[in-house]
One Martini backbone bead per residue (centre of mass of N, CA, C, O) as a GRO file, in nm:
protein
  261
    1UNK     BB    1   0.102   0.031   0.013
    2UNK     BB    2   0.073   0.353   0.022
    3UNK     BB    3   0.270   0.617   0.171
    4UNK     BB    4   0.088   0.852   0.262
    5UNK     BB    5  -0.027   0.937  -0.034
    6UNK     BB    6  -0.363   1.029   0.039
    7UNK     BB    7  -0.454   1.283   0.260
    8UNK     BB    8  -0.629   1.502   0.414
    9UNK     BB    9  -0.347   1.717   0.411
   10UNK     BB   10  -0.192   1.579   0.177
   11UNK     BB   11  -0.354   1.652  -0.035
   12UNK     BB   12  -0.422   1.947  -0.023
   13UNK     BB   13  -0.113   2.049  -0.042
   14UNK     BB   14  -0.003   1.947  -0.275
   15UNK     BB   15  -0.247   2.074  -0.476
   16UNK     BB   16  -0.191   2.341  -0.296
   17UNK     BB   17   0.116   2.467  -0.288
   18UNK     BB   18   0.174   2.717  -0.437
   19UNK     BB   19  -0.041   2.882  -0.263
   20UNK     BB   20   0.101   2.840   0.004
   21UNK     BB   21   0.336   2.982  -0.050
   22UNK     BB   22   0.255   3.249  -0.095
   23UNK     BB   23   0.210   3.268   0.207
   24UNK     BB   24   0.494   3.136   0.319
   25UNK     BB   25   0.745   3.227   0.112
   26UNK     BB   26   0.759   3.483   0.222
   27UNK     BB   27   0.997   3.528   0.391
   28UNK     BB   28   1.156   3.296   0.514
   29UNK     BB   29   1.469   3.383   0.555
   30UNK     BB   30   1.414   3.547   0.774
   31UNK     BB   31   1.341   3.244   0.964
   32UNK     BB   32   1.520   3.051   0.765
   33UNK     BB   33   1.799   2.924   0.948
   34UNK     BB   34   2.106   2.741   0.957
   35UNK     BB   35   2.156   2.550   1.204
   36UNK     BB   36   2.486   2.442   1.283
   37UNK     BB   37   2.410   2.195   1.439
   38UNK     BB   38   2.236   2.061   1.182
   39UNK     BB   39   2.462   2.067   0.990
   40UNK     BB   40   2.680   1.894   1.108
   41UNK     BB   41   2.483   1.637   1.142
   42UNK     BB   42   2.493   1.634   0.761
   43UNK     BB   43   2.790   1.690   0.754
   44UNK     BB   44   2.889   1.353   0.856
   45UNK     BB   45   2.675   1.196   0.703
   46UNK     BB   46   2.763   1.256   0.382
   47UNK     BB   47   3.018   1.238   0.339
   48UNK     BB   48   3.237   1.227   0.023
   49UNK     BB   49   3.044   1.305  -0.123
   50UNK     BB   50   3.022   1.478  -0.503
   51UNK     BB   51   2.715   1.416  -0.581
   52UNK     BB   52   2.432   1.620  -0.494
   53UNK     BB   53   2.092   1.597  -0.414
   54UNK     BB   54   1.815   1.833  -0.373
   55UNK     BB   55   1.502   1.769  -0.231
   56UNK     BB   56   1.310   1.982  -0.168
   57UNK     BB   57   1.527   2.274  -0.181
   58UNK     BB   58   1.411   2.541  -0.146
   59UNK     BB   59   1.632   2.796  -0.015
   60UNK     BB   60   1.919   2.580   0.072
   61UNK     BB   61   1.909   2.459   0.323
   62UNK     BB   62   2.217   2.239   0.423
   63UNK     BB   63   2.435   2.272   0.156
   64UNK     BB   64   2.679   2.191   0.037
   65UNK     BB   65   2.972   2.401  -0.061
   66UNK     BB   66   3.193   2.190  -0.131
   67UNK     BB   67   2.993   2.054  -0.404
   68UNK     BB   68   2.798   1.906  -0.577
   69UNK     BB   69   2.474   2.037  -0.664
   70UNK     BB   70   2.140   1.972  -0.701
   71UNK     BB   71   1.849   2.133  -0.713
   72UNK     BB   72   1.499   2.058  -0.637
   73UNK     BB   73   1.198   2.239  -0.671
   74UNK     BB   74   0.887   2.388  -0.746
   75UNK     BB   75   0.896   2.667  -0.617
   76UNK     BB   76   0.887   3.015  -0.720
   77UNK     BB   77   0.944   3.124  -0.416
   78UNK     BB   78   1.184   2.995  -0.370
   79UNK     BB   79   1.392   3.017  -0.576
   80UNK     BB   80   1.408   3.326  -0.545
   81UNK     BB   81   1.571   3.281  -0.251
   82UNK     BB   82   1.811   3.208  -0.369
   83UNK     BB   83   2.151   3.190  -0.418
   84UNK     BB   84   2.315   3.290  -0.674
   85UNK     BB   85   2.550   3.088  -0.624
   86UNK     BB   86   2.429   2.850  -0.580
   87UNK     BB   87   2.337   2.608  -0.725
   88UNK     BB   88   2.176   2.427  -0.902
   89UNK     BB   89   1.833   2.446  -1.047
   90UNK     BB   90   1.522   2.244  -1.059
   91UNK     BB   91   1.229   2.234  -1.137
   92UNK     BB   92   1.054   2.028  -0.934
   93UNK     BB   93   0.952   1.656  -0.813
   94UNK     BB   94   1.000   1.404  -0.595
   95UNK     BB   95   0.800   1.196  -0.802
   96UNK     BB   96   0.978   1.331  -1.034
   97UNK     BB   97   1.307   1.290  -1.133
   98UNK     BB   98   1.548   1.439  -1.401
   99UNK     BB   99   1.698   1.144  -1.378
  100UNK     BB  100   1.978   0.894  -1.422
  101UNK     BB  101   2.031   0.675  -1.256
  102UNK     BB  102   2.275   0.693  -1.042
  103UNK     BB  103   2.381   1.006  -1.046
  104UNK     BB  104   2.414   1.006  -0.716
  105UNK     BB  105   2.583   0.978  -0.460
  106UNK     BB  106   2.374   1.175  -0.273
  107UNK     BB  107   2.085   1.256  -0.093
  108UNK     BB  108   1.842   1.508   0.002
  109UNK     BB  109   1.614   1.562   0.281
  110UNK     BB  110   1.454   1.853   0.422
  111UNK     BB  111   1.209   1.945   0.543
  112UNK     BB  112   1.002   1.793   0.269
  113UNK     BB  113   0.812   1.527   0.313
  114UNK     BB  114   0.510   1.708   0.368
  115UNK     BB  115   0.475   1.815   0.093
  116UNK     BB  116   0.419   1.566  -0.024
  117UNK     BB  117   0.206   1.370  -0.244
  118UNK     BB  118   0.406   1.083  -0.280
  119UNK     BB  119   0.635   0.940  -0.036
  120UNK     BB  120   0.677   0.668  -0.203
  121UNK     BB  121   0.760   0.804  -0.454
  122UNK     BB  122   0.971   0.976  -0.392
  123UNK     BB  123   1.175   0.756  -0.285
  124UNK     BB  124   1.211   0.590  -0.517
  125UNK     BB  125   1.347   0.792  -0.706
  126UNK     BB  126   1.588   0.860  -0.480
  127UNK     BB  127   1.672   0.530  -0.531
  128UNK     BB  128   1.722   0.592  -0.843
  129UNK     BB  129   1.942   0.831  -0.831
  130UNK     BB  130   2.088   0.723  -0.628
  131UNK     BB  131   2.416   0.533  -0.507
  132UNK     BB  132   2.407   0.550  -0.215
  133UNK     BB  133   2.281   0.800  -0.031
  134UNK     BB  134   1.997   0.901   0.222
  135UNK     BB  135   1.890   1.217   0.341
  136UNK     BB  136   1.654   1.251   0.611
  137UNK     BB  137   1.442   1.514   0.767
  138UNK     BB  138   1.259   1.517   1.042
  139UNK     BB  139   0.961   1.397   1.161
  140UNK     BB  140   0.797   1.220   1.452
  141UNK     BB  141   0.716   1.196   1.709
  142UNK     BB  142   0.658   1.297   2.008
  143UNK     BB  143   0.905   1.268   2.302
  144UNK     BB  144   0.796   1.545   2.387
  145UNK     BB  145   0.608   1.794   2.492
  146UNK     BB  146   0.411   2.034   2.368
  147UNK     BB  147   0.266   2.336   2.426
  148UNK     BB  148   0.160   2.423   2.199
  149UNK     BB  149  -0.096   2.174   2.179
  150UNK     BB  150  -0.260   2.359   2.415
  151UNK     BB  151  -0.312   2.624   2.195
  152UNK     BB  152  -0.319   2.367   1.916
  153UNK     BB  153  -0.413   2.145   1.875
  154UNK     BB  154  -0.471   2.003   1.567
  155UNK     BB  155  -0.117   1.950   1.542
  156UNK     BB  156  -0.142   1.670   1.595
  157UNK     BB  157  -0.307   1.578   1.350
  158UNK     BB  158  -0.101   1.674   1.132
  159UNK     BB  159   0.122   1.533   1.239
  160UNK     BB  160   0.009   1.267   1.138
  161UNK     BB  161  -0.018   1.282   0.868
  162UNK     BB  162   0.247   1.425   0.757
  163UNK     BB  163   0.425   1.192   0.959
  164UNK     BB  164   0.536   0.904   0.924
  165UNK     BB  165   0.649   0.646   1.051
  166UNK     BB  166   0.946   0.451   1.039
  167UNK     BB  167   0.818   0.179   0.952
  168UNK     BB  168   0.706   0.325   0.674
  169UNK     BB  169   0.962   0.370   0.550
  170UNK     BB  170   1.141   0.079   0.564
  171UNK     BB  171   0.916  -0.027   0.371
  172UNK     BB  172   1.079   0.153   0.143
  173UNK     BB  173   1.413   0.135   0.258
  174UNK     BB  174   1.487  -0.013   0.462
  175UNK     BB  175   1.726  -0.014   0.630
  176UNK     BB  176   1.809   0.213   0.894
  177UNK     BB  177   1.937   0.514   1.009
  178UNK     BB  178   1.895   0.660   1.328
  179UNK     BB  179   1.921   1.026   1.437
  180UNK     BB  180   1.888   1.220   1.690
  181UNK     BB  181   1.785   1.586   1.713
  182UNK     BB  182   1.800   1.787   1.886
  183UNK     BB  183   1.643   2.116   2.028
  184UNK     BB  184   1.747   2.370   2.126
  185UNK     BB  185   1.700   2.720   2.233
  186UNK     BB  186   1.877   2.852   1.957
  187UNK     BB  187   1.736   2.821   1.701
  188UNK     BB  188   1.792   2.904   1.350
  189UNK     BB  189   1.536   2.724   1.250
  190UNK     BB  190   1.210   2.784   1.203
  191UNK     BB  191   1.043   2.594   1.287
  192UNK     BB  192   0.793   2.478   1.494
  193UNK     BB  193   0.989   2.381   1.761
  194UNK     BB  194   1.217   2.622   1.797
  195UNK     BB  195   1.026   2.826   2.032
  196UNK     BB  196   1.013   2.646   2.285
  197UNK     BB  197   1.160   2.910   2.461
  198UNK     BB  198   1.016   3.127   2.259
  199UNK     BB  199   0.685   3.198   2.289
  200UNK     BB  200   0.627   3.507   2.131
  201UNK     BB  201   0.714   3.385   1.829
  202UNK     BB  202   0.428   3.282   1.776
  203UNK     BB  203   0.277   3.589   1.737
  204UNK     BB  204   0.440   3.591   1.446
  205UNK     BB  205   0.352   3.615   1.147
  206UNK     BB  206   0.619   3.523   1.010
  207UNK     BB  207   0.678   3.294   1.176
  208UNK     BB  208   0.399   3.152   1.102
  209UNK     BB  209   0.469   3.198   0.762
  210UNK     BB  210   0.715   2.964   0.798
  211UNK     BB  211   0.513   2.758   0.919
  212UNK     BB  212   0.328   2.523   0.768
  213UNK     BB  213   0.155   2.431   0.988
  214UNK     BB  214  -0.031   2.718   1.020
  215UNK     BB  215  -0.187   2.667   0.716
  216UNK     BB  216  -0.376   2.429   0.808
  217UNK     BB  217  -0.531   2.541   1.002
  218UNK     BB  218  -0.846   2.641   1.082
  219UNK     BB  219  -0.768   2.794   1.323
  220UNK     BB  220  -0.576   3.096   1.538
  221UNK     BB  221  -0.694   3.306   1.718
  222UNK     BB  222  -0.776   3.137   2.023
  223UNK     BB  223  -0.469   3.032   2.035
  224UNK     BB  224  -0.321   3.372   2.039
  225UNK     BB  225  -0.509   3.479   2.267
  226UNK     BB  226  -0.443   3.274   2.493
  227UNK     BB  227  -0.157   3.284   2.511
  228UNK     BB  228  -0.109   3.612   2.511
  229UNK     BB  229  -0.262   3.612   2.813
  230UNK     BB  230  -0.055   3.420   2.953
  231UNK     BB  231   0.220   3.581   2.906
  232UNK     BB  232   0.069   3.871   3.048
  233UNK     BB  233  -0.017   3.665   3.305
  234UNK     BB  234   0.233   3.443   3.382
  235UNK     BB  235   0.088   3.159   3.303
  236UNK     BB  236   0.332   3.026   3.148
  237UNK     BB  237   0.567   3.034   3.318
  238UNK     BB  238   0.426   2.875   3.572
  239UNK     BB  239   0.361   2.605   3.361
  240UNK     BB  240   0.701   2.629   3.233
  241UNK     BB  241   0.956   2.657   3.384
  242UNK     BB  242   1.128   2.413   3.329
  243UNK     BB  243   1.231   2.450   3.046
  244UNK     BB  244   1.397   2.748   3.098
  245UNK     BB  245   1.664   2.520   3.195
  246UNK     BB  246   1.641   2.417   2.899
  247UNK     BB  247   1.877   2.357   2.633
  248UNK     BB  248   1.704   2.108   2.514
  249UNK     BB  249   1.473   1.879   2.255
  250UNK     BB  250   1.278   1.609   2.205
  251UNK     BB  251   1.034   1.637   1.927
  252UNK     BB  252   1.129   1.404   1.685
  253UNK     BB  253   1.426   1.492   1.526
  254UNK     BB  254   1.525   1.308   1.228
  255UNK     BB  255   1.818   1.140   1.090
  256UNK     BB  256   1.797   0.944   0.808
  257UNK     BB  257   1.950   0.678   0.698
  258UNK     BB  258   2.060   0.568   0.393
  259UNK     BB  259   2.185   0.265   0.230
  260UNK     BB  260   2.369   0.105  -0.015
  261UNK     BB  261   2.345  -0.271  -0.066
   0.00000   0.00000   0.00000
């Protein structure tokens, strides 16, 4: 069966992909920079690999350049954001990409299989031209609390739904090593979890409009209110005063390694 294929969100999301840009890639770069944390745990992984696709490649983040590196990406707000300097780009989706068979050394998927139409088939792609190696970036279950969905209970279910547990991957990837990414408490790259010890930034417009998953929620305004009411009145600090204690959080984002056997 296929792999989350099409789903409730992301059946939606994948149809109006273009659309969601719209609103959400518009100053991106604001707010999604590549924390260096998260870099170095890429670039350990991706070893000597000399040619490298970068499948789903946004505004470029997470790139090593000192490789040859082909970015796919469809969204045409994004590719604006690119860095003239930086990789080539093919506008082009993770389901089909135009390539022949073992083309690179390497591939990555850096927070953006949630975006895919048919994750199934974009791994299969991914495994038809890549020759060694697999990274993708991604979330699984939250394996430690987050208040924000106390706040907006919804993001629980689009979260399952947006992205599959690591055994449904598996079944398509075959054996894979999983590498934990603890998230910091000043996390350069504003993604859902990143502003965990940093209530206010949710209350940003520009912040919410850099995490995907706040164009899905059906309603924003009553979960805004309330935060802001909490963060006013003291009553969000003394409920999570000990986040503030902590320096990282397990969030569920893994790096999942793919090697050809």
């Amino acid at each position: 069966m296929p792999l989350h294929s099409k789903r409730t969100y992301l059946s939606d999301y994948g149809e109006h992909l273009e659309k969601k840009y719209d609103q959400i890639g518009i100053g991106y770069n604001d707010y999604r920079k590549p924390d260096p944390r998260i870099t170095a745990a890429i670039n350990r992984e991706i070893g000597p690999a000399g040619r490298i696709v970068n499948i789903g490649a946004g505004a470029g983040s997470y790139e090593p350049v000192d490789r040859y590196l082909v970015a796919v990406e469809p969204s045409e707000i994004m590719i604006a954001q690119r860095p003239n300097n930086g990789a080539s780009i093919v506008q082009g989706f993770a389901e089909s990409l135009p390539f022949r068979d073992r083309t690179f050394d390497a591939g990555l998927a850096i927070l953006t299989t949630h975006h895919w139409a048919d994750i199934s088939r974009g791994f299969e792609e991914a495994m038809r031209v890549i020759r060694k190696r697999f990274l993708i970036f991604t979330m699984f279950d939250l394996q430690e609390p987050f208040w924000l969905l106390d706040y907006f209970p919804e993001i629980e279910t689009i979260l399952m739904d947006l992205h599959p547990p690591i055994e449904e991957l598996e079944k398509i990837l075959g054996p894979v090593r999983v590498i934990p990414i603890p998230i910091p408490h000043d996390c350069t790259d504003g993604f859902l979890c990143a502003y965990w010890r940093r209530p206010y930034a949710y209350l940003d417009g520009g912040v919410r409009n850099s995490i995907s998953t706040f164009s899905c929620l059906s309603e924003v305004q009553t979960g805004l209110q309330q935060l802001q009411g909490d963060l006013e009145s003291g009553l969000w600090h003394e409920k999570y005063r000990d986040l503030l204690k902590k320096v990282s959080m397990d969030f569920g984002y893994r790096l999942v390694v793919w090697n050809r056997s």
